[in-house]
LOLO-570437 format. One record per residue: residue in three letters; chain; x, y, z of N, C-alpha, C in turn. Coordinates in nm, 4 decimals. Each point is the difference from the previous one (the first is absolute). Example, Ala and Ser with C-alpha at 12.3 -4.5 7.8 and 13.67 -1.06 7.14 Angstrom:
BEGIN
@residu ALA	chaine A	n_X 1.3190	n_Y -0.5690	n_Z 0.7800	ca_X -0.0890	ca_Y 0.1190	ca_Z 0.0000	c_X 0.0900	c_Y 0.1200	c_Z 0.0000 $
@residu SER	chaine A	n_X -0.0350	n_Y 0.1050	n_Z -0.0720	ca_X 0.0820	ca_Y 0.1190	ca_Z 0.0060	c_X -0.0770	c_Y 0.1090	c_Z 0.0730 $
***
This chain:
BEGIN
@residu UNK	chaine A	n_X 0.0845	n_Y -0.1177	n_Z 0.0000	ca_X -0.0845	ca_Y 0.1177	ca_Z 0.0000	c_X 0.0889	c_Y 0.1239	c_Z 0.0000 $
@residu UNK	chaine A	n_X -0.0625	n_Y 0.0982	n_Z -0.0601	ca_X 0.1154	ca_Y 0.1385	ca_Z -0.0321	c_X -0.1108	c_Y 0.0794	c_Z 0.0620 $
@residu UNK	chaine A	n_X 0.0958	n_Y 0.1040	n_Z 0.0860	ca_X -0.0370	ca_Y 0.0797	ca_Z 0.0894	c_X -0.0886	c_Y 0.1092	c_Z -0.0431 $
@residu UNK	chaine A	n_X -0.0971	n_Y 0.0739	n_Z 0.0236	ca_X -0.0325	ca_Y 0.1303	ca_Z -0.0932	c_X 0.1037	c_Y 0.1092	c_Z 0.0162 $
@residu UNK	chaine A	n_X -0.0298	n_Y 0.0523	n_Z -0.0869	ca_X 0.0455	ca_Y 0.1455	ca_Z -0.0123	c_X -0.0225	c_Y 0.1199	c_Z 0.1283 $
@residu UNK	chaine A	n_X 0.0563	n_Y 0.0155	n_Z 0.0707	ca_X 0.0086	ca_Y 0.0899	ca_Z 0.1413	c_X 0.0119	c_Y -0.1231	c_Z 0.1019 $
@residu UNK	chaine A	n_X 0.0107	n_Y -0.1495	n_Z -0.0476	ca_X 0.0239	ca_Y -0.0852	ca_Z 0.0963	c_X 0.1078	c_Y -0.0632	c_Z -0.0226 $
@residu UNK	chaine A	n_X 0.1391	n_Y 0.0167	n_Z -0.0112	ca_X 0.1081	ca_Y -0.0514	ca_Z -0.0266	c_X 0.0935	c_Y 0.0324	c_Z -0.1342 $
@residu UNK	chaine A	n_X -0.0927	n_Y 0.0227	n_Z -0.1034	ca_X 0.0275	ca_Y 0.0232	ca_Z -0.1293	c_X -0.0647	c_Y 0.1274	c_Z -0.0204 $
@residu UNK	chaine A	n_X 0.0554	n_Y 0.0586	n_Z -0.0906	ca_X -0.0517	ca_Y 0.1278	ca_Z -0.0389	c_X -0.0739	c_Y -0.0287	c_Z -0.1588 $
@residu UNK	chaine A	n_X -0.0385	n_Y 0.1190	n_Z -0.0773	ca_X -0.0828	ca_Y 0.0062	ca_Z -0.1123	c_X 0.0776	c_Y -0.0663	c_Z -0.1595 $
@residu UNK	chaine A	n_X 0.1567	n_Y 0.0395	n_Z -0.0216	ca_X 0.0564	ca_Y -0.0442	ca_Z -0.0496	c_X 0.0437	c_Y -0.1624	c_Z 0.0190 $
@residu UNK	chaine A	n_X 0.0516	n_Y -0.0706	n_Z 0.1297	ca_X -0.0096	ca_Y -0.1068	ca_Z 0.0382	c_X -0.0844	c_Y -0.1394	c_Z -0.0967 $
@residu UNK	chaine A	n_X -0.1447	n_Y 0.1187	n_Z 0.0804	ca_X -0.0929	ca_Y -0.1225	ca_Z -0.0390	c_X -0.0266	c_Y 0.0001	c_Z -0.0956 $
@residu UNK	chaine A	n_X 0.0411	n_Y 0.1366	n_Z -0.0843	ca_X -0.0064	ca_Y -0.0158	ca_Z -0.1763	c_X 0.0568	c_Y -0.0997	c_Z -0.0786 $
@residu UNK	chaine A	n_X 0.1507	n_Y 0.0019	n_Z 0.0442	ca_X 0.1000	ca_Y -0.1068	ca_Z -0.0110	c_X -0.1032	c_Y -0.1384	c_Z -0.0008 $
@residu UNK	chaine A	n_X 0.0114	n_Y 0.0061	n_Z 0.1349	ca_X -0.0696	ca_Y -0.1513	ca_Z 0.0274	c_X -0.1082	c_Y -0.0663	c_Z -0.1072 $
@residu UNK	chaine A	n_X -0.1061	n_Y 0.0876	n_Z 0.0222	ca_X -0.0769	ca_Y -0.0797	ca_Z -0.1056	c_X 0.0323	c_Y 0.0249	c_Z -0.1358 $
@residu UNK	chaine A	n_X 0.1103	n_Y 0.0646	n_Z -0.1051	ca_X 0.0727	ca_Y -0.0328	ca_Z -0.1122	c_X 0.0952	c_Y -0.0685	c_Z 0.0060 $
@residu UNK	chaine A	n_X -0.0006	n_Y -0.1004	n_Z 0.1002	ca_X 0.1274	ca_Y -0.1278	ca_Z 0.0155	c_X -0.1550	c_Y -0.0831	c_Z 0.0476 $
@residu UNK	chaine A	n_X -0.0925	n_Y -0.0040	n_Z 0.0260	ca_X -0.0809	ca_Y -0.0962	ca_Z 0.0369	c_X -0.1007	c_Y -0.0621	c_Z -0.1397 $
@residu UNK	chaine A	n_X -0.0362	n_Y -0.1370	n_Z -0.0066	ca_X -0.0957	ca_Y -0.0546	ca_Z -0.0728	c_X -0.1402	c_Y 0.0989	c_Z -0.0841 $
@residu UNK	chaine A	n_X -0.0254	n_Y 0.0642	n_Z 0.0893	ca_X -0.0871	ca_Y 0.1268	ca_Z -0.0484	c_X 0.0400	c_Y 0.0632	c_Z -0.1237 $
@residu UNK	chaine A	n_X 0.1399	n_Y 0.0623	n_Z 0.0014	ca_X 0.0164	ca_Y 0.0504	ca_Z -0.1145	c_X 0.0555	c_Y -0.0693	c_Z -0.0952 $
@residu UNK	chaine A	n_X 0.0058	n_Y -0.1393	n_Z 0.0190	ca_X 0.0425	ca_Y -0.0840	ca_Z -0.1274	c_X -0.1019	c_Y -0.0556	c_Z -0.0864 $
@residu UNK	chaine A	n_X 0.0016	n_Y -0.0554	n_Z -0.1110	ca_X -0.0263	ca_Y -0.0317	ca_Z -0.0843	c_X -0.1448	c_Y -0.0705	c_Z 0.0246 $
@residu UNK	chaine A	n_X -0.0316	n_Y -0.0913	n_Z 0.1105	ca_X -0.1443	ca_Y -0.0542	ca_Z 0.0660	c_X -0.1142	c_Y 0.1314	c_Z -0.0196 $
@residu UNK	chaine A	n_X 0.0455	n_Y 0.0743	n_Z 0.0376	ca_X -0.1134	ca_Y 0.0867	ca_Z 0.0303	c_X 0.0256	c_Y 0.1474	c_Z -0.1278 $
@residu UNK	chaine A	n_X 0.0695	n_Y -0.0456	n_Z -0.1095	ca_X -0.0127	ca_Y 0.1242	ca_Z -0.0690	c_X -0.0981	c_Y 0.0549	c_Z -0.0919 $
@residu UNK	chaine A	n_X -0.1330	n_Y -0.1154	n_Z -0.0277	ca_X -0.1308	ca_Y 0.0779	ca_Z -0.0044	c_X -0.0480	c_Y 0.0962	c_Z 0.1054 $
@residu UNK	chaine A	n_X 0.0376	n_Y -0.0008	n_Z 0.0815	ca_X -0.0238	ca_Y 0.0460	ca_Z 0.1314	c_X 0.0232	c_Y 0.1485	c_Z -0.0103 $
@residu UNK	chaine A	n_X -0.1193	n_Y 0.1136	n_Z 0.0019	ca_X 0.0986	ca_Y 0.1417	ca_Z 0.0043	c_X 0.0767	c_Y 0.0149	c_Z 0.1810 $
@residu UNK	chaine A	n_X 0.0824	n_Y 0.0775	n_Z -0.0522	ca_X 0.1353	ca_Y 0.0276	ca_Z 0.1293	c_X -0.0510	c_Y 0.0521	c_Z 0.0998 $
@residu UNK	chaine A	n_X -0.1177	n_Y 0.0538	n_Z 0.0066	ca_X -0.1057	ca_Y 0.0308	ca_Z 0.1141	c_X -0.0376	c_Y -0.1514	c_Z 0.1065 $
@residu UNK	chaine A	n_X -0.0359	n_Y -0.0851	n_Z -0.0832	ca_X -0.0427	ca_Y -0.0981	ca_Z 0.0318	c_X 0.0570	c_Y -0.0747	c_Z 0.0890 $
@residu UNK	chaine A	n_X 0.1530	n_Y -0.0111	n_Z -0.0904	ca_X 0.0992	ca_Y -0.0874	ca_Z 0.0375	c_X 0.0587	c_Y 0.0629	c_Z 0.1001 $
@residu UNK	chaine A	n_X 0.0010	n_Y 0.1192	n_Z 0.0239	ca_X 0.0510	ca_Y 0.0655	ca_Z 0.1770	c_X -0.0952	c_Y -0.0272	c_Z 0.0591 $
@residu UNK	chaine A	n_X -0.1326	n_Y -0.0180	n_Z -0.0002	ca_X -0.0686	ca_Y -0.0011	ca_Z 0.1222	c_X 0.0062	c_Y -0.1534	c_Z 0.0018 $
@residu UNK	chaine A	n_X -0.0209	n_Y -0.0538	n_Z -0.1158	ca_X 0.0771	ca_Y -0.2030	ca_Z 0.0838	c_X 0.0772	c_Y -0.0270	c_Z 0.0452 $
@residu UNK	chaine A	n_X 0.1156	n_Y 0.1057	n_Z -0.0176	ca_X 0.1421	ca_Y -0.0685	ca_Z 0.0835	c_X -0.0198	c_Y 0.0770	c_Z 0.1265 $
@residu UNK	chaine A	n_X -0.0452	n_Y 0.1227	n_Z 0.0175	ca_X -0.0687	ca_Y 0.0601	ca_Z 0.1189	c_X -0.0639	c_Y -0.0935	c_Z 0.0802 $
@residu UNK	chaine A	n_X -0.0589	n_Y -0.0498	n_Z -0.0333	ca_X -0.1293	ca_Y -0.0919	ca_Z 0.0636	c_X 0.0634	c_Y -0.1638	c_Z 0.0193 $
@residu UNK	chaine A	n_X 0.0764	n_Y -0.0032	n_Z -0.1031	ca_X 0.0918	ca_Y -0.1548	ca_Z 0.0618	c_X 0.0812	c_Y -0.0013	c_Z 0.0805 $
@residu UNK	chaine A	n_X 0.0480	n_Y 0.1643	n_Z 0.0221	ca_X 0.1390	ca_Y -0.0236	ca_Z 0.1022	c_X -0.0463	c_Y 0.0644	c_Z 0.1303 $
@residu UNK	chaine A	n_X -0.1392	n_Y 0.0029	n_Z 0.0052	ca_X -0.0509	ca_Y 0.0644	ca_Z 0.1449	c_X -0.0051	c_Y 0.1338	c_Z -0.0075 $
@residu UNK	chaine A	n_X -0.0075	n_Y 0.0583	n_Z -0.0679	ca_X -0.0215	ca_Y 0.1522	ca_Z 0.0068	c_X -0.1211	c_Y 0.0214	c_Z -0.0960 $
@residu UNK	chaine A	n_X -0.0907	n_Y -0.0336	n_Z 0.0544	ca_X -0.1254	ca_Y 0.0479	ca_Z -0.0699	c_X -0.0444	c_Y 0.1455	c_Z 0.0626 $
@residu UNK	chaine A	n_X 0.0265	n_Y 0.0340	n_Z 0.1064	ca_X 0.0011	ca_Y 0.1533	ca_Z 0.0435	c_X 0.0672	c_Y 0.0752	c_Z -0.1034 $
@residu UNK	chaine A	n_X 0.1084	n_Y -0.0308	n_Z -0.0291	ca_X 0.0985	ca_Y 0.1106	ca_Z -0.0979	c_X -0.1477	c_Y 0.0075	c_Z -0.1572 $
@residu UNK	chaine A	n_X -0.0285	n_Y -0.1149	n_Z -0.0479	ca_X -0.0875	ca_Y -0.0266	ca_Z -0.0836	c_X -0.1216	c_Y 0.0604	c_Z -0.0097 $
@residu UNK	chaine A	n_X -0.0623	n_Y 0.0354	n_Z 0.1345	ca_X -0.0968	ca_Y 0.0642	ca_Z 0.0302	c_X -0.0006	c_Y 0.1884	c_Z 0.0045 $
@residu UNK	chaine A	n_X 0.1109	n_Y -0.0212	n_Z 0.0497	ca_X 0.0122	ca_Y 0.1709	ca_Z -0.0250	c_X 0.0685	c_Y 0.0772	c_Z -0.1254 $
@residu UNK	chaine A	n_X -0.0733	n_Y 0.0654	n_Z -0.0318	ca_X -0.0574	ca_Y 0.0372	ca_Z -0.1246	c_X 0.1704	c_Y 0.0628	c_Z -0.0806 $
@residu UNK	chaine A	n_X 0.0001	n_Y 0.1448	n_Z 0.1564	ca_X 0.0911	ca_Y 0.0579	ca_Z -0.0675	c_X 0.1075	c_Y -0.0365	c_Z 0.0482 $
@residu UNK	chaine A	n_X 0.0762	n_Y -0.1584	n_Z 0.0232	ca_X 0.1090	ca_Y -0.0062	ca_Z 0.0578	c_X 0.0260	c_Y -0.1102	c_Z -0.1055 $
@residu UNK	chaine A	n_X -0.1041	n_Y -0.0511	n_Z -0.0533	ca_X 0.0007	ca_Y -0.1138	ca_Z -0.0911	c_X 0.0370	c_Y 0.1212	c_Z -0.1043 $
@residu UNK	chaine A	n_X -0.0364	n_Y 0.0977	n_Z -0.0908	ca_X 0.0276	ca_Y 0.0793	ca_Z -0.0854	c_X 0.1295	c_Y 0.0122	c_Z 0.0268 $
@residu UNK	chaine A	n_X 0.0281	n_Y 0.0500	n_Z 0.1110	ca_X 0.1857	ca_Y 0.0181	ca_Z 0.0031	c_X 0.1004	c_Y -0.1302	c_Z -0.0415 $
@residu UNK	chaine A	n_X -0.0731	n_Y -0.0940	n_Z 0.0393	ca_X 0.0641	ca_Y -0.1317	ca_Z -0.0171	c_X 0.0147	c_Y -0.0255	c_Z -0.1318 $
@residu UNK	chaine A	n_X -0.1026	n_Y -0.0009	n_Z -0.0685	ca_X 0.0105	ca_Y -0.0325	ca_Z -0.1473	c_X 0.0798	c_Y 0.1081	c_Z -0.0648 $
@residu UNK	chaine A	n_X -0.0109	n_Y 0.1567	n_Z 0.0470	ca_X 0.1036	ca_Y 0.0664	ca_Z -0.0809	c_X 0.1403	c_Y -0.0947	c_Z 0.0280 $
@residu UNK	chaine A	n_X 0.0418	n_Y -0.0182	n_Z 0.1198	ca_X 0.1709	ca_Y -0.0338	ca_Z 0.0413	c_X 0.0077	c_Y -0.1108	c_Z -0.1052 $
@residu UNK	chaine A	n_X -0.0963	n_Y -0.0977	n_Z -0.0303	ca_X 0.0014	ca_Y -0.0838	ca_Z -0.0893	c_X 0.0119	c_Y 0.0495	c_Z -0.0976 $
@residu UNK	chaine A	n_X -0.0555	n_Y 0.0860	n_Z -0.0993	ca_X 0.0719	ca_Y 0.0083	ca_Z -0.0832	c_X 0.1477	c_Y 0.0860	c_Z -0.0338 $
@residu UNK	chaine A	n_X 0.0108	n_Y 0.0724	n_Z 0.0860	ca_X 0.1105	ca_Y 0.0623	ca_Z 0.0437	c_X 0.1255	c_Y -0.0935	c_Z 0.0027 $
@residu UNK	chaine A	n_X -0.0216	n_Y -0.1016	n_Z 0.0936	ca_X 0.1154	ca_Y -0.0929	ca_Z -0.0308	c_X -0.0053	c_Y -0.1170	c_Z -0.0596 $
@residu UNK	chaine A	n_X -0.0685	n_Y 0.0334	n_Z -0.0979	ca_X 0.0063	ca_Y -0.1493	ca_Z -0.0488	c_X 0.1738	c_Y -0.0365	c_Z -0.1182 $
@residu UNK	chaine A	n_X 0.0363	n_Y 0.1720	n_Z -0.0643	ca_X 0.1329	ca_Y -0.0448	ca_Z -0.0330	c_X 0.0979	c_Y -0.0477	c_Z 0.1191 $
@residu UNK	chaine A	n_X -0.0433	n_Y 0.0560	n_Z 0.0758	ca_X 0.1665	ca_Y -0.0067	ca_Z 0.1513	c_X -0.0580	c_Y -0.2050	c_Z 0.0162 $
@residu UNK	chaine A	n_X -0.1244	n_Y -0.0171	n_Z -0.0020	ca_X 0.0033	ca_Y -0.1091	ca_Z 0.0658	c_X 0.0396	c_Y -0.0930	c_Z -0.1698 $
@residu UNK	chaine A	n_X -0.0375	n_Y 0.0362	n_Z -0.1160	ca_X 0.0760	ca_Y -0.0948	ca_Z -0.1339	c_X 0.1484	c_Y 0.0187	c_Z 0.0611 $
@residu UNK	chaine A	n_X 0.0926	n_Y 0.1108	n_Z -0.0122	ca_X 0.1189	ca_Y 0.0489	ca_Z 0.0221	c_X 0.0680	c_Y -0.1015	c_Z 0.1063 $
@residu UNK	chaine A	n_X -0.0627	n_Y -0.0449	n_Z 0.0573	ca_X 0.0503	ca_Y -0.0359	ca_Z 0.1888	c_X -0.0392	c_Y -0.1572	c_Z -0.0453 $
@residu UNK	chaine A	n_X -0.0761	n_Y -0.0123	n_Z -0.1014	ca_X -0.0376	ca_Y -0.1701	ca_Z -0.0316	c_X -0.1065	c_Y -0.0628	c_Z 0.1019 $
@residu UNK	chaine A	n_X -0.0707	n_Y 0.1138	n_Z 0.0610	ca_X -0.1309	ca_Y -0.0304	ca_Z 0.0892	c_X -0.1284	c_Y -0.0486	c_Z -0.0374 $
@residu UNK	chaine A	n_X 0.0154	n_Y -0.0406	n_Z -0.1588	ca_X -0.1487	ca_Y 0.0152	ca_Z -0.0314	c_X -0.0229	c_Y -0.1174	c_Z -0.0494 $
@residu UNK	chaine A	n_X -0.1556	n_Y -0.0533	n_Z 0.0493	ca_X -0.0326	ca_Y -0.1518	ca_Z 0.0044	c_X -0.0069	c_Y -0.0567	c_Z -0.1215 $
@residu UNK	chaine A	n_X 0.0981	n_Y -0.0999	n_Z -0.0068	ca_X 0.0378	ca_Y -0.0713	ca_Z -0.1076	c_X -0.1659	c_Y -0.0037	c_Z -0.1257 $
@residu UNK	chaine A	n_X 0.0921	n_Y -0.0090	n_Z -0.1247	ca_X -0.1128	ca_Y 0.0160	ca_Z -0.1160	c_X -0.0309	c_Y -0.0574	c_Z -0.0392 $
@residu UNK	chaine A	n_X 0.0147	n_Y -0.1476	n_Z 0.0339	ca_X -0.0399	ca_Y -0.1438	ca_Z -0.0736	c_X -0.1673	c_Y -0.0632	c_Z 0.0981 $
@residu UNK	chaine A	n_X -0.0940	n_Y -0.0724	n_Z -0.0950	ca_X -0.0431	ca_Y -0.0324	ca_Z 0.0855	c_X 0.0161	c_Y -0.1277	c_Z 0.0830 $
***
């Protein structure tokens, strides 16, 4: 389980996290990226972060924000299915 955001990990963190997690790979890429944060939200115990509106908005910006640093860094969930 990954911590929320103001609980161990911060906004960038958990961005990371779920673009190295199953969510953003290839399983779920019918899936719009809305979606797929609030499942990995909701799988890793943070359905609070999921629920709030404008903290979930911040989240998905950091996501796309880092999604080069997390390609760059080799963080991002493998592309095969």
């Amino acid at each position: 389980m990954t911590p929320a955001a103001g609980h161990g990990l911060g906004l960038d963190d958990c961005a990371l996290a779920f673009l190295g997690s199953e969510f953003a790979g290839t399983r779920y890429l019918d899936w719009p990226i809305e979606r797929r944060l609030e499942a990995y939200l909701r799988h890793s115990g943070q359905a609070r972060l999921a629920d709030t509106g404008e903290k979930f908005d911040q989240l998905l910006d950091r996501v796309m924000l880092n999604f080069a640093r997390a390609r760059r860094e080799g963080r991002l969930a493998p592309t095969q299915k």
